[in-house]
C-alpha positions in Angstrom: 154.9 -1.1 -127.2 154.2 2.4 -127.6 150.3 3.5 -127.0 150.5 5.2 -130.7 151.6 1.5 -131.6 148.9 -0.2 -129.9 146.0 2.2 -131.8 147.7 1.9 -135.1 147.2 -2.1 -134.5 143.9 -1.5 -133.4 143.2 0.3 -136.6 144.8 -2.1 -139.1 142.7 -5.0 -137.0 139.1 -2.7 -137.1 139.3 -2.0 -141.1 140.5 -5.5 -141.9 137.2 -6.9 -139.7 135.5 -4.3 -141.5 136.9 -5.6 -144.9 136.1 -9.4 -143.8 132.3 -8.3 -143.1 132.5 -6.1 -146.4 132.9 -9.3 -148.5 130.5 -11.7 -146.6 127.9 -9.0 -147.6 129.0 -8.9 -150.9 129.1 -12.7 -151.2 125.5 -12.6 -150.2 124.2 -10.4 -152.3 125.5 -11.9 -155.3 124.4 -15.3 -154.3 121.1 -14.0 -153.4 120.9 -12.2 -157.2 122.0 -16.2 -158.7 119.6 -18.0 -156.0 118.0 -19.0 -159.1 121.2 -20.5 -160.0 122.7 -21.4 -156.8 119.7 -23.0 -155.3 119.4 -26.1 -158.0 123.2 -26.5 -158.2 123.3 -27.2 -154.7 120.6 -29.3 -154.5 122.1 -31.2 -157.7 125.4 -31.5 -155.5 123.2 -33.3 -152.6 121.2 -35.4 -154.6 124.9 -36.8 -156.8 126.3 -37.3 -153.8 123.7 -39.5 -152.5 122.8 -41.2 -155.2 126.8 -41.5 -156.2 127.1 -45.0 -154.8 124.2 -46.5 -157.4 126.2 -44.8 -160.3 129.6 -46.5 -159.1 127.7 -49.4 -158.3 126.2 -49.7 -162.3 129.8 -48.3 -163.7 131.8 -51.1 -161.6 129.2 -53.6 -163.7 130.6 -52.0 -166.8 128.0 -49.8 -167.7 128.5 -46.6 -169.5 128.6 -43.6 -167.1 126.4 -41.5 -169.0 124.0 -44.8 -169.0 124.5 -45.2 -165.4 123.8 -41.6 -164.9 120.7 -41.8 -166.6 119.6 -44.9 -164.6 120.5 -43.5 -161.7 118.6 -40.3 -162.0 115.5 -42.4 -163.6 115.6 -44.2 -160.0 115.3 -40.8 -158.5 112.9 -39.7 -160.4 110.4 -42.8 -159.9 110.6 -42.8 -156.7 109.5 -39.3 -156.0 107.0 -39.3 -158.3 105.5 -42.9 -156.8 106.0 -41.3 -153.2 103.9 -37.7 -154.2 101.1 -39.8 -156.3 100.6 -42.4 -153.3 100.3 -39.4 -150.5 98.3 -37.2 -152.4 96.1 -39.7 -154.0 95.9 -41.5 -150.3 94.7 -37.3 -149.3 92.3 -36.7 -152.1 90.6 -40.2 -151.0 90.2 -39.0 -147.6 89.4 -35.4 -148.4 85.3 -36.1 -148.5 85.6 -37.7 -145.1 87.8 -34.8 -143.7 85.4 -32.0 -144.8 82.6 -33.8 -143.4 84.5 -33.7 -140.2 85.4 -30.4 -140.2 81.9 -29.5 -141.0 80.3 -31.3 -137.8 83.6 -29.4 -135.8 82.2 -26.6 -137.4 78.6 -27.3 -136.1 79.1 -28.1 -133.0 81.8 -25.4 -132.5 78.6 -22.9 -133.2 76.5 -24.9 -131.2 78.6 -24.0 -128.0 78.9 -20.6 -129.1 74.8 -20.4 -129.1 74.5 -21.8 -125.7 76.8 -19.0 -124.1 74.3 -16.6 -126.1 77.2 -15.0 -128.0 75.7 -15.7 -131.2 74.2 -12.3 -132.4 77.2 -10.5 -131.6 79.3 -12.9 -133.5 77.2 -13.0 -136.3 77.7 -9.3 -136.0 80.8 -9.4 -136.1 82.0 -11.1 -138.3 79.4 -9.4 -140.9 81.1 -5.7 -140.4 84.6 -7.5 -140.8 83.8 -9.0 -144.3 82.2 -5.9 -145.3 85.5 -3.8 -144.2 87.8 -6.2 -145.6 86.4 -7.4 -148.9 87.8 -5.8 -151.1 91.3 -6.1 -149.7 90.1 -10.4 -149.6 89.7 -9.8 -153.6 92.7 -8.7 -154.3 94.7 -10.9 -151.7 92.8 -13.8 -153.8 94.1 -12.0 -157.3 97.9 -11.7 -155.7 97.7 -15.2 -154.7 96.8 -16.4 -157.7 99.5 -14.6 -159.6 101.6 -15.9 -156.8 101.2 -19.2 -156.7 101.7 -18.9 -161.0 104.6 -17.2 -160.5 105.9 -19.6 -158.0 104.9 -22.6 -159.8 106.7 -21.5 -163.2 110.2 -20.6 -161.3 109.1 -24.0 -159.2 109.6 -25.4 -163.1 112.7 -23.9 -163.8 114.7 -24.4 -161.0 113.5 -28.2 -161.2 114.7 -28.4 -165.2 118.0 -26.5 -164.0 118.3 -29.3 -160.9 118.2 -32.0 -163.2 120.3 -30.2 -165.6 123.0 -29.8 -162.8 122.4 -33.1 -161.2 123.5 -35.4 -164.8 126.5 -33.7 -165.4 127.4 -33.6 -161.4 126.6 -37.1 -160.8 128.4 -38.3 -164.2 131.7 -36.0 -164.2 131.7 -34.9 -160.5 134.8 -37.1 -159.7 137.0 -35.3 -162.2 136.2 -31.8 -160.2 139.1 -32.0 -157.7 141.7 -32.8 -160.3 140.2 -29.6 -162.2 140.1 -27.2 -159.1 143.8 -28.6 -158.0 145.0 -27.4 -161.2 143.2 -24.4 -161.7 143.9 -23.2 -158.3 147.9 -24.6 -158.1 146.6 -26.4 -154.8 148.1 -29.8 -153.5 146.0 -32.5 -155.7 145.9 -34.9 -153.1 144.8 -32.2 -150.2 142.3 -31.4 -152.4 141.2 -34.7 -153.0 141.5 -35.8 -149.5 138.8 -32.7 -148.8 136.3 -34.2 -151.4 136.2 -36.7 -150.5 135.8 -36.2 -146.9 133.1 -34.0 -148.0 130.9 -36.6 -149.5 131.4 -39.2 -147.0 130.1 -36.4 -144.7 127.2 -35.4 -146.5 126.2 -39.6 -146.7 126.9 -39.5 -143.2 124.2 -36.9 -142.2 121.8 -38.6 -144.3 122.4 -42.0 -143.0 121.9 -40.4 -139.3 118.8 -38.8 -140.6 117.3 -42.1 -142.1 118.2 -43.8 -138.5 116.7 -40.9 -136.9 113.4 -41.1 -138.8 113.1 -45.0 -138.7 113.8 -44.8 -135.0 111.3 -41.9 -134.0 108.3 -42.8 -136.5 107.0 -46.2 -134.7 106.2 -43.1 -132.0 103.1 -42.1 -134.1 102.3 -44.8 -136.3 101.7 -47.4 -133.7 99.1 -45.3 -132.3 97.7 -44.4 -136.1 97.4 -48.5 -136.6 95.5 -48.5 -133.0 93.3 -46.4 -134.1 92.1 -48.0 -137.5 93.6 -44.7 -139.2 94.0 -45.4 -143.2 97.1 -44.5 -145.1 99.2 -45.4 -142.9 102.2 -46.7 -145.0 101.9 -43.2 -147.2 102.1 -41.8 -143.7 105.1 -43.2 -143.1 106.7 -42.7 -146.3 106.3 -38.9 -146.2 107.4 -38.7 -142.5 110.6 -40.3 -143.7 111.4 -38.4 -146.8 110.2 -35.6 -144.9 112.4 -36.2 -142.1 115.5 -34.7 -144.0 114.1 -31.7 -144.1 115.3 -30.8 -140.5 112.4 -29.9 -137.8 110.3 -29.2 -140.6 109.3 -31.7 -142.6 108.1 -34.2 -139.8 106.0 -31.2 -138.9 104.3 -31.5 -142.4 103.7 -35.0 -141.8 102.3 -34.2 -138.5 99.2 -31.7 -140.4 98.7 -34.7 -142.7 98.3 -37.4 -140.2 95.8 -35.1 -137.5 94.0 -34.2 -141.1 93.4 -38.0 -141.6 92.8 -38.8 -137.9 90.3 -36.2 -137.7 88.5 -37.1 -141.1 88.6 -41.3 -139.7 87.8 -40.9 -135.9 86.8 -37.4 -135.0 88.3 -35.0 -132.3 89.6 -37.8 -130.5 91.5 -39.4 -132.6 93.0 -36.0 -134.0 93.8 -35.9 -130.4 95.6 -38.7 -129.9 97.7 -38.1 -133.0 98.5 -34.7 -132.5 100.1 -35.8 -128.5 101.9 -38.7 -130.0 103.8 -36.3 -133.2 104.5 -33.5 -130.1 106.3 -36.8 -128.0 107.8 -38.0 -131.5 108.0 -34.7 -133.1 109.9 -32.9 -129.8 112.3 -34.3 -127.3 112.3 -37.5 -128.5 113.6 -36.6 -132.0 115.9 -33.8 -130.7 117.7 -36.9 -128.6 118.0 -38.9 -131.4 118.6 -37.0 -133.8 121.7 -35.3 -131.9 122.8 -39.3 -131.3 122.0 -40.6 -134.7 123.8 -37.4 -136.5 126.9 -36.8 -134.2 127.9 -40.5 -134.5 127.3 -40.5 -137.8 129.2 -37.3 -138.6 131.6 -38.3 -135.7 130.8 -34.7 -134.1 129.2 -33.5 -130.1 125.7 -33.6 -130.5 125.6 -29.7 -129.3 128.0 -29.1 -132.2 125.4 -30.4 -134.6 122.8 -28.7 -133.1 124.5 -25.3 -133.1 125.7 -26.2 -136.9 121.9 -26.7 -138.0 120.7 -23.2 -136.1 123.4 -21.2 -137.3 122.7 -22.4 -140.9 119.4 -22.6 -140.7 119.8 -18.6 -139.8 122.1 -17.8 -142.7 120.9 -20.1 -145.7 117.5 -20.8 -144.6 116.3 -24.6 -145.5 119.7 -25.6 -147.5 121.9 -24.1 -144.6 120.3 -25.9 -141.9 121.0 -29.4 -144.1 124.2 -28.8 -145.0 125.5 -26.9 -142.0 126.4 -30.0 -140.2 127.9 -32.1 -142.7 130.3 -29.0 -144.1 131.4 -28.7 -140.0 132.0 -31.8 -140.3 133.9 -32.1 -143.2 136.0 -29.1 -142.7 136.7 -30.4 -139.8 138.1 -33.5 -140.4 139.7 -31.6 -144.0 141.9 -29.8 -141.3 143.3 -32.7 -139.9 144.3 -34.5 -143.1 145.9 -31.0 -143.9 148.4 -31.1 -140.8 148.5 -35.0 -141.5 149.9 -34.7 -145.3 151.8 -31.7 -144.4 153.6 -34.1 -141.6 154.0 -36.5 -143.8 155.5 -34.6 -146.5 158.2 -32.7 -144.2 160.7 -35.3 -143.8 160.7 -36.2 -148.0 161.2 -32.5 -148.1 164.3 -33.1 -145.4 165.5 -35.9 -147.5 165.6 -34.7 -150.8 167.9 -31.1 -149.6 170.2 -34.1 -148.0 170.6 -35.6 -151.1 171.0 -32.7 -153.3 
């Protein structure tokens, strides 16, 4: 090969990378214009194909599907509602004994502050800085306040959209391969094959996640029952819901419970709390969770680790769920591919026999 061959191949490879990066940009700006879109149909795709096996389960008893859709979405939506009203009614009861706590911290925070004479010049202080900054305060109050509005009303919509999404998902998501093998001229069993490999993937992570959380939350509950902290059972039921939302949801959890400790036993029970979530919350969960989710998923644990960072990088929250399970899936999709198309080669051979 020539060295004018060698650049012209060089060439052809540099603009067709450049063409490959071309469309992944393009792709993401158009899925960031729909996010508003994109976002609740995705979640609707994760929450049919978990709740999938109570729908099947109500069908196989000869209920309608669009009654057993219903039901099952009715059983979603009770038990979220019952899980938010029990934490936050469990925090509002709680809240009194918290800020009394924090007020004492408070005092005796300034009290040490006094007895290294540092007082005035913090008083000082901190007097020039709210003068300075006031009137940038005000209107950082005003912008979060239209904000938070503005957040709660597209909160709304992209909740009515999920649910939307999530009926006709869960009810007619099974005649979606069929469609796309037909639309798209692919092999209807591949494609099939690939669904449903998906979805026992996606189960998959979630099972790992639930063994992960009921393995790793006796870590910082047994000390929370030690210590005579209260809520304890809506502790756990947020760290466990929580939980699938990867490294940060148990962090959530983690604010609640010091919060409570702190507002029940003081500094010293906040303490204790906060070294047991860093134990349960850290290595502990890392090892598990890389167990739990890579024999669940049947993947190296590194591989799901790597799978959650990168898609944590490129889709945020969503990316870092579903990373794993999609590796996964296309994963295993691959080999049912070279399987059927094994398969399929001696028919092939066969049938030119015969003709």
């Amino acid at each position: 090969m020539t060295g004018y061959e060698k650049l012209g191949r060089l060439g052809r490879a540099s603009w067709a990378t450049l063409g490959i990066v071309g469309v992944i940009v393009v792709v993401a700006l158009v899925l960031g214009a729909v996010s508003g879109i994109v976002i609740p149909l995705v979640i609707a795709v994760i929450l049919a194909t978990v709740l999938e096996p109570l729908a099947n389960w109500l069908k196989a008893h000869r209920v309608a599907p669009s009654l057993a859709t219903a039901i099952s979405l009715l059983v979603a939506v009770v038990v979220s509602v019952a899980t938010i009203v029990l934490v936050v009614r469990g925090f509002l009861q709680q809240l009194p004994e918290i800020s009394r706590e924090l007020a004492r911290g408070r005092r005796s925070f300034l009290q040490w502050g006094r007895s290294l004479d540092l007082d005035t010049a913090w008083i000082e202080y901190a007097r020039g800085a709210i003068q300075q900054y006031l009137p940038d305060l005000s209107h950082g109050v005003l912008g979060f306040i239209s904000t938070t509005f503005t957040g709660a009303i597209g909160f709304a919509i992209g909740t009515f959209f999920a649910v939307f999404f999530l009926f006709f998902v869960l009810r007619d998501g099974h005649l979606f391969p069929a469609w796309l093998a037909r639309s798209t001229h692919l092999n209807p069993v591949l494609v099939q094959e690939i669904d449903t490999l998906s979805r026992q993937s996606l189960r998959a992570y979630f099972k790992g996640t639930a063994i992960t959380a009921l393995i790793t939350a006796p870590i910082f509950i047994v000390p929370l029952i030690l210590l005579g902290v209260p809520l304890v059972l809506p502790m756990f039921i947020l760290y466990f819901f929580l939980s699938f939302i990867p490294y940060v949801g148990a962090w959530i959890t983690g604010a609640f419970a010091v919060l409570i400790a702190f507002g029940s036993g003081g500094a010293s029970a906040a303490l204790i709390v906060s070294i047991s979530l860093l134990v349960s919350n850290g290595a502990v969960q890392s090892a598990v969770s890389s167990w739990a989710l890579g024999s669940s998923l049947k993947m190296h644990p590194v591989a799901v680790l790597l799978a959650t960072i990168i898609g944590g990088t490129v889709a945020g929250m969503i990316g870092m769920i579903l990373a794993p399970p999609l590796v996964a899936a296309a994963q295993k999709s691959v080999l049912a591919a070279r399987e059927l198309s094994a398969s399929q080669e001696p028919v092939d051979e066969g049938s030119s026999n015969t003709q």
